[in-house]
C-alpha positions in Angstrom: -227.1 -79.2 -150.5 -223.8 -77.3 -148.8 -222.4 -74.7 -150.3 -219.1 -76.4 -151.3 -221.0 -78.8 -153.3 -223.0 -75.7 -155.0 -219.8 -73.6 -155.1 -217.5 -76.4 -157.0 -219.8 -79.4 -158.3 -223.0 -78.0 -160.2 -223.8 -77.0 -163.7 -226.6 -76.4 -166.9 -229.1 -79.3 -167.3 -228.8 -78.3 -170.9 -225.1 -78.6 -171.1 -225.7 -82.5 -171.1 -226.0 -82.1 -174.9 -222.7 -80.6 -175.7 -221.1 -83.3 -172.8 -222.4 -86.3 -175.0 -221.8 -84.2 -178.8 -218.1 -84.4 -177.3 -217.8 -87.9 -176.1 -219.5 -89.0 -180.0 -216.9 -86.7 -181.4 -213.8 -87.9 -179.6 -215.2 -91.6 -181.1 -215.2 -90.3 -184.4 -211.7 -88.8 -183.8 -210.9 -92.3 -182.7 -211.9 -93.6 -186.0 -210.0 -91.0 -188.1 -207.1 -91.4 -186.3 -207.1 -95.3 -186.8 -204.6 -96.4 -189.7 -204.6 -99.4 -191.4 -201.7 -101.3 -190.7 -201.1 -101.7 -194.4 -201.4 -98.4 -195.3 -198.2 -97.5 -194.1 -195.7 -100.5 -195.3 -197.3 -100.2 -198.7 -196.2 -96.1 -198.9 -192.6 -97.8 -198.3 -192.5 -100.6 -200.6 -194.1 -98.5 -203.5 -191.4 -95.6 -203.1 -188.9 -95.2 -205.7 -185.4 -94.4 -206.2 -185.9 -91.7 -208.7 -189.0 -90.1 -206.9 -188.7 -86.9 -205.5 -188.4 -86.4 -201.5 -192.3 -84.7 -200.3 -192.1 -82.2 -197.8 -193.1 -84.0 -194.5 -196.6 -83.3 -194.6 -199.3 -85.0 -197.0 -203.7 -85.0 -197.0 -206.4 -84.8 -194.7 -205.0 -84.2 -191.0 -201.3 -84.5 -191.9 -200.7 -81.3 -191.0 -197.0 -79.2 -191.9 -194.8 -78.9 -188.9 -194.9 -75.2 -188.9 -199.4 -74.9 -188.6 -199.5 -76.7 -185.8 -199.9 -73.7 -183.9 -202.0 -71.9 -185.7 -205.5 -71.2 -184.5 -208.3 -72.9 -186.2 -211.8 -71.4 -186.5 -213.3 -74.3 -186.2 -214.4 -75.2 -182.4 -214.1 -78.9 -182.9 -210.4 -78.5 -184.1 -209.4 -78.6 -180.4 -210.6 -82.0 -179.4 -209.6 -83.8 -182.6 -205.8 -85.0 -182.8 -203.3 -84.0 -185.8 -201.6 -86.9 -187.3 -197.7 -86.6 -189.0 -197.4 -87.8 -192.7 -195.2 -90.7 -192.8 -191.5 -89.7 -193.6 -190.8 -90.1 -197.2 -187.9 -92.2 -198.4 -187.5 -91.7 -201.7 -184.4 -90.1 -203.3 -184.3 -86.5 -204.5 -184.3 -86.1 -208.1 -180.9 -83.9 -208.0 -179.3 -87.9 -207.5 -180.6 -88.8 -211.1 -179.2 -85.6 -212.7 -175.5 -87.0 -211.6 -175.6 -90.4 -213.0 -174.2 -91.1 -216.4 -173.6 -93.9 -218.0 -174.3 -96.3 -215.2 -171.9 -94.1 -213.1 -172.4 -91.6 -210.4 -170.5 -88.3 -210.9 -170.3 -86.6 -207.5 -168.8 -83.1 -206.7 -168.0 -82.2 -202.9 -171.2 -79.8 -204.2 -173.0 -82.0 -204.7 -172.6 -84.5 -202.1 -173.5 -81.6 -199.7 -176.8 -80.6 -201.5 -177.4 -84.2 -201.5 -177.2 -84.7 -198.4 -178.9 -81.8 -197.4 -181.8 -83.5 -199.3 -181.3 -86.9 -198.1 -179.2 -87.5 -195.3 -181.2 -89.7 -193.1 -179.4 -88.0 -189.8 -181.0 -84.4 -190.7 -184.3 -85.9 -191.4 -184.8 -87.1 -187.9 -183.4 -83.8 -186.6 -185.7 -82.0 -188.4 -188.9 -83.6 -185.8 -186.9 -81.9 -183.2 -188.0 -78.1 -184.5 -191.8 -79.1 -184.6 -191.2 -80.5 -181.1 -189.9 -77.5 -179.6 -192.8 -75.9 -181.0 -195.2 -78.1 -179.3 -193.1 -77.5 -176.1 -194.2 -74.1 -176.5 -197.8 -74.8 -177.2 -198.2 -76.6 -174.2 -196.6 -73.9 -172.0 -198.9 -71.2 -173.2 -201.6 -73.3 -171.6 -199.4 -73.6 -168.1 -198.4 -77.5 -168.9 -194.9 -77.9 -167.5 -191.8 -78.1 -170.3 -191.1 -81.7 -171.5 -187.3 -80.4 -173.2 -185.6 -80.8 -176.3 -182.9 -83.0 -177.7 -179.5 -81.2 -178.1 -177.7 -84.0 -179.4 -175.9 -84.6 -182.8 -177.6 -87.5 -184.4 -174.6 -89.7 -185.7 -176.3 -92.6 -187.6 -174.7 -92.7 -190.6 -171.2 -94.5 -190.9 -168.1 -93.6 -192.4 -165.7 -89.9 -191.8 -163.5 -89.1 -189.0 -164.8 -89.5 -185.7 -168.0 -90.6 -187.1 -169.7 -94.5 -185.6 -173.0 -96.5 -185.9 -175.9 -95.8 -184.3 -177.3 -93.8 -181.9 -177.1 -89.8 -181.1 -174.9 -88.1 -178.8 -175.7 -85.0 -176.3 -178.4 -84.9 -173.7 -182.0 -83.1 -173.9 -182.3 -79.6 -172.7 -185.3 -77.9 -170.5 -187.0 -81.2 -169.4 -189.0 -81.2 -166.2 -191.0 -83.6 -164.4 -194.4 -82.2 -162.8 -192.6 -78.8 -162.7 -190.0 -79.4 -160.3 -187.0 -81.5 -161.3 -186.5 -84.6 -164.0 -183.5 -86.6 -164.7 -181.0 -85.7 -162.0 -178.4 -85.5 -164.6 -177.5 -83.7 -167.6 -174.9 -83.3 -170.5 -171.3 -83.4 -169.9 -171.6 -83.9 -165.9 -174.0 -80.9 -165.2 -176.9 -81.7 -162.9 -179.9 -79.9 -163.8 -182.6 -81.6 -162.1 -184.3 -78.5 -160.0 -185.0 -76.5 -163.8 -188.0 -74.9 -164.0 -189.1 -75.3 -159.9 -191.0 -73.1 -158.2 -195.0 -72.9 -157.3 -197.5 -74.8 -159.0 -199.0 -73.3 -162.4 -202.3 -73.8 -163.4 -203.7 -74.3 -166.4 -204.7 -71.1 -168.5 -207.0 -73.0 -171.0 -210.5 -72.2 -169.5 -212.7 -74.8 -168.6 -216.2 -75.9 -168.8 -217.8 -78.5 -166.8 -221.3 -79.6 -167.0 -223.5 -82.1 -165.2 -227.0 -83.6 -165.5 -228.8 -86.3 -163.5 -232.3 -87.8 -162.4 -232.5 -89.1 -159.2 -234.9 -91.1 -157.6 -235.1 -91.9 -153.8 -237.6 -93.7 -151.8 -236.9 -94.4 -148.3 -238.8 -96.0 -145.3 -239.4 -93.4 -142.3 -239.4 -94.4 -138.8 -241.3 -91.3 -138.0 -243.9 -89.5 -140.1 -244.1 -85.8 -138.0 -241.3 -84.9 -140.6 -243.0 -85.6 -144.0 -246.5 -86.9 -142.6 -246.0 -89.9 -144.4 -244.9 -93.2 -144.1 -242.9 -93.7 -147.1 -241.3 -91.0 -148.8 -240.3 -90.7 -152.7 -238.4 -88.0 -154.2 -237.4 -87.6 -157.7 -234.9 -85.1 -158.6 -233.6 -83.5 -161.9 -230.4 -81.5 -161.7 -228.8 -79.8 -163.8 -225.3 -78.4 -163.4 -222.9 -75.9 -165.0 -219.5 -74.1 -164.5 -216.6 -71.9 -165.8 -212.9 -71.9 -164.4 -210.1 -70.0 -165.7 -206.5 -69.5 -164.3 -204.5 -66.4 -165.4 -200.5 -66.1 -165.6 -200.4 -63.2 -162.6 -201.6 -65.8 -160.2 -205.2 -65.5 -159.7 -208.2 -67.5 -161.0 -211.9 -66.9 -161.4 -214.8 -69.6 -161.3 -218.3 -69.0 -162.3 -221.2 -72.0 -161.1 -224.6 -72.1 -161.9 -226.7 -74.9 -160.0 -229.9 -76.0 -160.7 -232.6 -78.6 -160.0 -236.2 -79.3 -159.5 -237.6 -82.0 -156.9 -240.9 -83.8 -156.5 -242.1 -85.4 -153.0 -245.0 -87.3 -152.1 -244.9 -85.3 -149.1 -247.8 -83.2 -147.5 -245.6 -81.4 -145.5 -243.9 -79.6 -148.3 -244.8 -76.1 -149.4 -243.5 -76.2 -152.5 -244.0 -79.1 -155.0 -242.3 -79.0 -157.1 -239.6 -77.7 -155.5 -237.3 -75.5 -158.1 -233.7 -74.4 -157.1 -231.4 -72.2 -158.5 -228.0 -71.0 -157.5 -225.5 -68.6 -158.7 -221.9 -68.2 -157.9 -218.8 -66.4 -158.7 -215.4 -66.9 -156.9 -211.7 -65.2 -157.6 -208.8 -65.7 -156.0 -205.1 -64.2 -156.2 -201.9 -65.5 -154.8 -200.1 -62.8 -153.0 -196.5 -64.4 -152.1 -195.6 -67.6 -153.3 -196.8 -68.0 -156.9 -197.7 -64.3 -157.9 -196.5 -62.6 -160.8 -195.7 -63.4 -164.0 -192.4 -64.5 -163.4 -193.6 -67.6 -161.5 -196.5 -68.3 -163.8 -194.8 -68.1 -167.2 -191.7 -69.9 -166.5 -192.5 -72.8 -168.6 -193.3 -70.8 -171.6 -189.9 -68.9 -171.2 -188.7 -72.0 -170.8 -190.0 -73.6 -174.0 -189.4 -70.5 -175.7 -185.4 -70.1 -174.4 -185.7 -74.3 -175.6 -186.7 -73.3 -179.1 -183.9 -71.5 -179.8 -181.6 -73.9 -178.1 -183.5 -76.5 -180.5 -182.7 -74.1 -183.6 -179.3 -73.9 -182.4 -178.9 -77.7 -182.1 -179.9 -78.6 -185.5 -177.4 -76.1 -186.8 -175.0 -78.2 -184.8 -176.4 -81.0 -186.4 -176.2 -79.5 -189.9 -172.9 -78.9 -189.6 -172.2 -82.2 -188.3 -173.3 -83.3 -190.8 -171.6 -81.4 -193.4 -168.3 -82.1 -191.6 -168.4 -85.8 -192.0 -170.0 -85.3 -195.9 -166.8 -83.6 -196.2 -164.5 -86.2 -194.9 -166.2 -88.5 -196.2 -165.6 -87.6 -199.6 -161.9 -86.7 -199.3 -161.9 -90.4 -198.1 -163.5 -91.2 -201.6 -160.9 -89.4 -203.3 -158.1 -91.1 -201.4 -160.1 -94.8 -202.1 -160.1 -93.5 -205.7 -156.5 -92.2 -206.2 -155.5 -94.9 -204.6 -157.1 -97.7 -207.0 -155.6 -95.7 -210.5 -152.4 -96.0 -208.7 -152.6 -99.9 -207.9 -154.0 -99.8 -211.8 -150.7 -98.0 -212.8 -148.9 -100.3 -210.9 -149.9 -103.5 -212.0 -149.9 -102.2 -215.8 -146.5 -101.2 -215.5 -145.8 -104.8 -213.9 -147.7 -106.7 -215.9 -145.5 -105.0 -219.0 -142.7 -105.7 -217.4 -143.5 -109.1 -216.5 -144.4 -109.2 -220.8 -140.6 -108.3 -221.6 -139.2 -110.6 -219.0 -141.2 -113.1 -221.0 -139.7 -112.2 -224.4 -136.3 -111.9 -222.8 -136.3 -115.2 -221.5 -137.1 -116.9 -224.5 -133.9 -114.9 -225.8 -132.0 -116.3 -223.3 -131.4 -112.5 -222.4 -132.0 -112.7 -218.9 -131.9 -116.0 -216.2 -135.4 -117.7 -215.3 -135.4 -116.2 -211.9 -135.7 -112.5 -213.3 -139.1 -113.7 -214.4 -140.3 -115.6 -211.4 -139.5 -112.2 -209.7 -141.1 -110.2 -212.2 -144.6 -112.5 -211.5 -143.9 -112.3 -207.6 -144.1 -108.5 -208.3 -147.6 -108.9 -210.2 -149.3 -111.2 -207.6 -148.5 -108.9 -205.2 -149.7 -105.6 -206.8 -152.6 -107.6 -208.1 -153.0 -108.2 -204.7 -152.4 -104.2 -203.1 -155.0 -103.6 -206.4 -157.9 -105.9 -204.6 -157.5 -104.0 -201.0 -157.6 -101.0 -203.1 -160.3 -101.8 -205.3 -162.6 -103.4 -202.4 -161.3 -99.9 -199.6 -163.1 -98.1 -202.7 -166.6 -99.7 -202.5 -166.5 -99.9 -198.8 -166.0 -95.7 -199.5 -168.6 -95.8 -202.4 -171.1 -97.4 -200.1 -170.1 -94.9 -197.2 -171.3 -92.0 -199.3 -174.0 -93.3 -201.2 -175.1 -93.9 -197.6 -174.9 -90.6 -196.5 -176.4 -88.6 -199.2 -179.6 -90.9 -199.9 -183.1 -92.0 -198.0 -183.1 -95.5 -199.6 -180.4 -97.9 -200.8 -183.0 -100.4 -201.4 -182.1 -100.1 -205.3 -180.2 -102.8 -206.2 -178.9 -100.8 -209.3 -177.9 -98.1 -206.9 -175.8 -100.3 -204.5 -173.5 -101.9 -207.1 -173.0 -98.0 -209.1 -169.6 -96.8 -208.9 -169.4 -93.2 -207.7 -166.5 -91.2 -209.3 -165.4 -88.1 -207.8 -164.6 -85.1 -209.7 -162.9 -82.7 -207.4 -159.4 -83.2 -206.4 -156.8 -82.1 -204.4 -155.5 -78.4 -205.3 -152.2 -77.8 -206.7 -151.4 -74.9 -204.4 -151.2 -76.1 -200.3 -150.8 -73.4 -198.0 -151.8 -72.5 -194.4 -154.1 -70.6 -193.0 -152.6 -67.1 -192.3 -155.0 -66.0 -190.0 -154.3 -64.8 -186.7 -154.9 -67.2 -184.2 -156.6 -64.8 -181.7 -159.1 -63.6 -184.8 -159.4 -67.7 -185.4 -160.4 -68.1 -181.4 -162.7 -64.7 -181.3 -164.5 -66.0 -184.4 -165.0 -69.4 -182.5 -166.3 -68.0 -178.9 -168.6 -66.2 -181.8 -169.8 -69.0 -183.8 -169.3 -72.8 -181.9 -172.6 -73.6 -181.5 -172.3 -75.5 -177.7 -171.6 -71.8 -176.2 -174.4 -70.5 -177.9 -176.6 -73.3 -176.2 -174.8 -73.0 -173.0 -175.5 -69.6 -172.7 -179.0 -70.0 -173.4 -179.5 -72.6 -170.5 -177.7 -70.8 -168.2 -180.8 -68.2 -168.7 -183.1 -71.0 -167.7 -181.1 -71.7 -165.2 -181.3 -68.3 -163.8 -185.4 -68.1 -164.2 -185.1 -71.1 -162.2 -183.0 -69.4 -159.3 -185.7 -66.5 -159.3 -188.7 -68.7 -159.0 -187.0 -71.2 -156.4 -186.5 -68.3 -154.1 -190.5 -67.0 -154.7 -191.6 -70.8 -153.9 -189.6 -70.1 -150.2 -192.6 -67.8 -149.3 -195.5 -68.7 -147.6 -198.8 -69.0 -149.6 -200.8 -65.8 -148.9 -203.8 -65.4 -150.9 -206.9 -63.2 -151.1 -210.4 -64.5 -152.3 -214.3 -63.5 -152.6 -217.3 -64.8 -153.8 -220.5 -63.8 -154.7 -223.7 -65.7 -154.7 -227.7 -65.6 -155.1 -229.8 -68.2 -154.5 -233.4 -68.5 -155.7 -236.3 -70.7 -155.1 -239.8 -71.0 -156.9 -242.4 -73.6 -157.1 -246.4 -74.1 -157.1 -248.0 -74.4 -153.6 -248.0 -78.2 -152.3 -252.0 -78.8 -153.0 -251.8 -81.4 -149.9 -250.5 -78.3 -148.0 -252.8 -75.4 -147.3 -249.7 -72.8 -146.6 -249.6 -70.6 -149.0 -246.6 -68.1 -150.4 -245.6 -65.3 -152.4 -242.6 -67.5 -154.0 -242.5 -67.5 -157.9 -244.2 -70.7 -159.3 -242.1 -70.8 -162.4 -238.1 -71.9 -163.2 -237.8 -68.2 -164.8 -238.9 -67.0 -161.2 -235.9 -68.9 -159.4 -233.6 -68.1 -161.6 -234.5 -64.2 -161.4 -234.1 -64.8 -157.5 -230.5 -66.1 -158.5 -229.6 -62.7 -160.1 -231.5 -60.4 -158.9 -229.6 -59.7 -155.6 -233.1 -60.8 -153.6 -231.1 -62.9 -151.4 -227.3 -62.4 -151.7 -224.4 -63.7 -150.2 -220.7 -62.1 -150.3 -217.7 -63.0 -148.6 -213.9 -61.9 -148.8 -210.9 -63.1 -146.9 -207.4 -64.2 -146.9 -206.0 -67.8 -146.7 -202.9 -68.0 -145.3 -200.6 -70.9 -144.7 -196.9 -70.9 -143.5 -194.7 -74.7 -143.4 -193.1 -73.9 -140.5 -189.4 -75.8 -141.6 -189.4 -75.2 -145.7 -186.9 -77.9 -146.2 -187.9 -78.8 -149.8 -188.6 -75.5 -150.9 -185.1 -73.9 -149.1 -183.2 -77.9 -150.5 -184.5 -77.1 -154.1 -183.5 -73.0 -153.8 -180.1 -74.1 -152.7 -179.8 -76.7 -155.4 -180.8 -74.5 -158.1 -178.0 -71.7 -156.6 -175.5 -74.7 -157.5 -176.6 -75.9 -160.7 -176.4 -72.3 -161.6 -172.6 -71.9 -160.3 -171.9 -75.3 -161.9 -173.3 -74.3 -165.3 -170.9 -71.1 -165.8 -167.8 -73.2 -164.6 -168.9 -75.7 -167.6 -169.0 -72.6 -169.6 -165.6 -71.1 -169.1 -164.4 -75.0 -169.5 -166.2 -74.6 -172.6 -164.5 -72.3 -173.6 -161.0 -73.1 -172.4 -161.5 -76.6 -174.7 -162.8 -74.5 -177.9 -159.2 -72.1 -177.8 -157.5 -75.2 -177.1 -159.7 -76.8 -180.3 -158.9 -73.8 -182.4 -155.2 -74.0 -182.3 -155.0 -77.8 -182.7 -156.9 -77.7 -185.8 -154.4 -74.8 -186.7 -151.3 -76.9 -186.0 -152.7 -79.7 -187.7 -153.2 -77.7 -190.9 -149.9 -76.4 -190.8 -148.2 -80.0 -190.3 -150.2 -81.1 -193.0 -149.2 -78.7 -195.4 -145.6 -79.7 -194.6 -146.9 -83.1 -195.1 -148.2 -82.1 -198.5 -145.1 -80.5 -199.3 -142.9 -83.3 -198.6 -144.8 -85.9 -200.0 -144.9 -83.5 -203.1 -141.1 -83.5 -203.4 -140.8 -87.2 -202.4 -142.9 -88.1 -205.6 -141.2 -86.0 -207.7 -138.0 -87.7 -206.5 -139.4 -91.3 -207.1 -140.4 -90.2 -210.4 -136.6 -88.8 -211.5 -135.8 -91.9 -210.2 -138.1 -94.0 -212.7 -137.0 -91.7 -215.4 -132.9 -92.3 -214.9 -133.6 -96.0 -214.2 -135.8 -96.8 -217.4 -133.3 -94.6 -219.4 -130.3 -96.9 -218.3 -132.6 -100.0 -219.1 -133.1 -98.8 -222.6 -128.7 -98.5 -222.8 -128.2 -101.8 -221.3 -127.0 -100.2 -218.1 -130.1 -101.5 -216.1 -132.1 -104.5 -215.1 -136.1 -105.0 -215.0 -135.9 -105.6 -211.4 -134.0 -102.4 -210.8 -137.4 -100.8 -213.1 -139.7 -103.0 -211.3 -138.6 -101.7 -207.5 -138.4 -97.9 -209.1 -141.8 -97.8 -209.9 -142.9 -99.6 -206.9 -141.1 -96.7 -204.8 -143.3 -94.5 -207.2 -146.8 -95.9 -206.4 -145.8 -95.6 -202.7 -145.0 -92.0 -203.5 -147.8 -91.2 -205.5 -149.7 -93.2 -202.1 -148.2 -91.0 -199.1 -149.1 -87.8 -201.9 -152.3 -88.7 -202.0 -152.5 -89.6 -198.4 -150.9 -86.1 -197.3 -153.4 -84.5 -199.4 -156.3 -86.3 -197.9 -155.2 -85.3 -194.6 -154.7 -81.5 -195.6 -158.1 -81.5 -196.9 -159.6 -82.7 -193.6 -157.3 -80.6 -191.5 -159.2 -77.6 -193.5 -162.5 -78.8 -192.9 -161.5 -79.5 -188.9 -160.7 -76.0 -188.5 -163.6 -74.6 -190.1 -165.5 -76.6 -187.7 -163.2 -75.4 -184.8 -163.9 -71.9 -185.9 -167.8 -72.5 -186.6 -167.7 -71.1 -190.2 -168.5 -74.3 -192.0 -172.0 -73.7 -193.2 -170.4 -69.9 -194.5 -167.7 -71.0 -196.6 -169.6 -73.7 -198.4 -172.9 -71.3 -198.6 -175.1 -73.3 -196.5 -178.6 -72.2 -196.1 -180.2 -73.1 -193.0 -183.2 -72.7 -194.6 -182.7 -74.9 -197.4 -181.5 -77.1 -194.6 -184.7 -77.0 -192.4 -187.1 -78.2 -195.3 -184.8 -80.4 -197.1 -185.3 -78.8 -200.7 -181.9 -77.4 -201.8 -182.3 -74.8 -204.8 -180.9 -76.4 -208.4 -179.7 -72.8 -209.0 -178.0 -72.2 -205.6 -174.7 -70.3 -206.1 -172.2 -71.4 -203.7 
């Protein structure tokens, strides 16, 4: 047996047991883990509207997102897996307490805390904090990073700028066996070369362990060798060893080989024949690869990731909040909207009435009253587009602020909104340079940019490390020690110990040593990977801090568009405001002169149709004001402050009844 084979390949006979106590217990792990298909589809079908929303996590190895990490005393917990409750899509209760008589009565409030609760679109990016977590987890044992999503999930339909399907923005901190993934990122940035440098080892230790018995009988041409002509061995070994990396570079590995061999042999002194060997090795990498800068790149990584995760579900949250707001100013137009087409055709139909009466008086000619129904079909009409505009809005934010719609009863409610548009429009007075400084402050993209152009640095400083040649610096120590009773077919006789305990003594007992220390060098004599990737990651680097100052070039540009808007839609406001007082004078005057003779009902009829456009563009104006406010809060980053968001409440999806915002 060569040395490499003892040095790397051998192990404790006894360390069988534990190798097959861990292959039964991975079955058994197997068997846990298996889910009945049905289990599942019947946790959906059974949920109801009115039930509460569980936290994500539920029985038996469901385990909460935030005790993943934690360490378990128990030393089986490392080879069994931890399954993820199902998501639960039931409604919050908070959506009952709103609904009276058959109708849902919804604040801007409360369509925020709703959808804190509910909105489908936070609940998926809510698996994207536990998986930055398990991105750190693996790091700490020196597995490469796998990244995170920094996109804004925008399932839910309905708002401005708001489509189906899908979610926008790139991942962050991906890598593909260390050195390089997709070769391109977010927004045109190539970050392929993140996280490149030497190869990391893993830091969880390991055990290995080996057992076998052999038998060999083999025909021998000559018999001066053995003395006989057929010879049979049978040999029991019994292997074990420990290896460890550690993050400045170096690793250590322990072996302990041993076996025992029978022969039919008379030539043999020993039989049996008991062998044991001993063995520890250590190594440290002296250029490329040592330090800890090198070696814990990936957890940096994972850990820089994490916050860039945290950051990106703030995005998200005020995404989300954004279109919840837009969405319900929408609502309000839909709604103000439909009482004015209501208005409308009363006032027609009434009109329509008289003309009737008149008629029959011979008052006024026929035609007056074939005008006067012309002018109800086609409010009747505007009153359908309005009326069916309002579901299509009604269904928009019942989407958005619950998990299920599968409620019939739920679908068909009306939702009425009870805040309205402010009497008092006016602009923001801030200074624009305090508006921009609170932006380059708050906007979450810079706050992620800035955090990957820290990996991107790391990645610089480990590129140019992987340049140098590998230089290490090993040793090893060994013993070796052999016992056995004298060959009774052989009349040699020894000193030698006759029992296992004897070897194994030899082994340890620096009897019969061996030692050896040396470097290992070795030098590629062009480097053109290593020096491509360095060079590469100088670029992605450069590349990353223009994106930056774009990034911030677009947000001042961001900050004062939202600010002219608001100001034009004041004016709008305004406007609009005096034009509907106008069209209502108008009304006045012409139903007074109706009332003296002076007027006509057509002349009434086209009055109070220039009204209902009015009162229209009014409520139109206001609408846009509204979302001009709620675009520069998001401009500025101050959303989740001025409505008293909690990311907290955010991150598990329970928002306090009490909550004072």
């Amino acid at each position: 047996m060569n040395r490499s084979q003892n040095r790397f390949h051998k192990s404790n006979p006894a360390r069988s047991i534990q190798a097959v106590a861990a292959i039964l217990l991975l079955q058994v792990n197997l068997a846990l883990a298996a889910e009945p298909s049905g289990t599942a589809a019947a946790s959906v079908q059974t949920v109801q509207p009115a039930q509460t929303a569980a936290p994500l996590q539920t029985h038996q190895d469901n385990i909460p997102f935030d005790q993943l990490q934690h360490a378990s005393r128990n030393p089986f917990d490392a080879y069994r897996g931890k399954a993820v409750a199902p998501p639960s899509l039931a409604n919050s209760t908070r959506l009952d307490s709103l609904i009276r008589d058959g109708k849902l009565y919804l604040s801007l409030q409360n369509a925020i805390d709703l959808a804190l609760e509910n909105n489908l679109d936070l609940v998926i990016a809510r698996y994207n904090l536990p998986i930055a977590q398990m991105d750190v987890l693996r790091t700490q044992a020196g597995g490469s990073v796998r990244g995170v999503n920094t996109g804004v999930v925008s399932g839910t339909p309905g708002g401005a700028g708001v489509s189906f399907g899908g979610s926008s923005g790139a991942g962050a901190g991906g890598t593909s066996g260390g050195a390089g993934g997709a070769g391109a990122g977010a927004s045109g940035l190539v970050q392929s070369t993140l996280g490149t440098g030497a190869a990391v080892n893993s830091y969880d230790p390991l055990i290995s362990a080996k057992t076998y018995l052999d038998h060999t009988t083999q025909l021998l041409p000559n018999q001066i060798l053995y003395g006989v002509p057929v010879i049979h061995l049978n040999t029991f070994e019994g292997d074990l060893s420990y290896s460890e990396a550690f993050p400045t570079g170096g690793a250590i590995q322990v072996a302990w080989n041993n076996n025992r061999q029978t022969t039919n042999s008379p030539n043999e002194t020993l039989n049996p024949q008991l062998n044991s060997y001993f063995e520890f090795y250590a190594n440290q990498q002296l250029l490329a690869g040592f330090g800890l800068g090198p070696n814990l790149r990936f957890l940096r990584i994972a850990k820089t990731n994490q916050k860039v995760g945290d950051i990106a579900f703030r995005a998200q949250l005020i995404a989300t909040v954004t279109q919840i707001c837009d969405l319900y100013w929408d609502l309000v137009n839909a709604y103000d909207n439909e009482q004015v087409g209501e208005r409308s055709v009363a006032f027609a139909t009434e009109t329509l009435s008289t003309a009737h009466k008149q008629f029959a008086l011979q008052a006024i000619p026929e035609m007056d009253v074939l005008k006067a129904e012309t002018d109800v079909a086609t409010r009747q009409q505007d009153l359908t587009i309005a009326r069916t505009n309002l579901e299509l809005q009604e269904l928009y934010m019942k989407n958005a602020i619950t998990r299920s719609l599968d409620d019939p009863v739920l679908q068909e409610m009306p939702v009425v909104p009870t805040d309205h548009i402010g009497t008092k429009v006016e602009p923001d007075t801030a200074p624009a340079q305090e508006m921009i400084a609170s932006a380059l402050k708050n906007r979450t993209e810079l706050q992620e940019s800035s955090l990957v152009l820290e990996n991107s640095e790391l990645s610089r400083k480990t590129a140019r490390n992987a340049l140098l040649p590998s230089l290490s610096v090993y040793g090893f120590y060994a013993g070796t020690g052999y016992a056995g009773p004298t060959n009774p077919l052989n009349k040699i006789t020894t000193d030698v110990p006759t029992g296992f305990s004897g070897a194994v003594d030899n082994a340890f007992n620096y009897s019969s040593p061996e030692y050896q220390v040396g470097f290992q060098l070795s030098i590629p004599l062009r480097n053109r990977v290593a020096k491509a990737d360095q060079y590469r990651t100088e670029l992605e680097y450069r590349q990353s801090q223009v994106y930056l100052e774009e990034l911030k070039k677009r947000i001042r540009i961001e900050v004062r568009n939202a600010r002219f808007a608001l100001e034009q839609g004041a004016s709008r406001v305004d406007a609009a405001r005096q034009a509907r007082d106008l069209a209502q004078k108008t009304l006045d005057i012409t139903q007074q002169e109706q009332k003296l003779g002076a007027g006509s009902n057509q002349q009434t009829l086209s009055a109070e149709h220039d009204l209902a456009l009015a009162d229209s563009a009014l409520v139109s104006a206001e609408t846009d004001y509204e979302k001009a406010r709620i675009e520069v809060r998001r401009a500025t980053g101050s959303v989740l402050e001025d409505y008293g968001i909690s990311i907290a409440d955010a991150k598990t999806g329970v928002v306090e009844a009490d909550n004072s915002r």
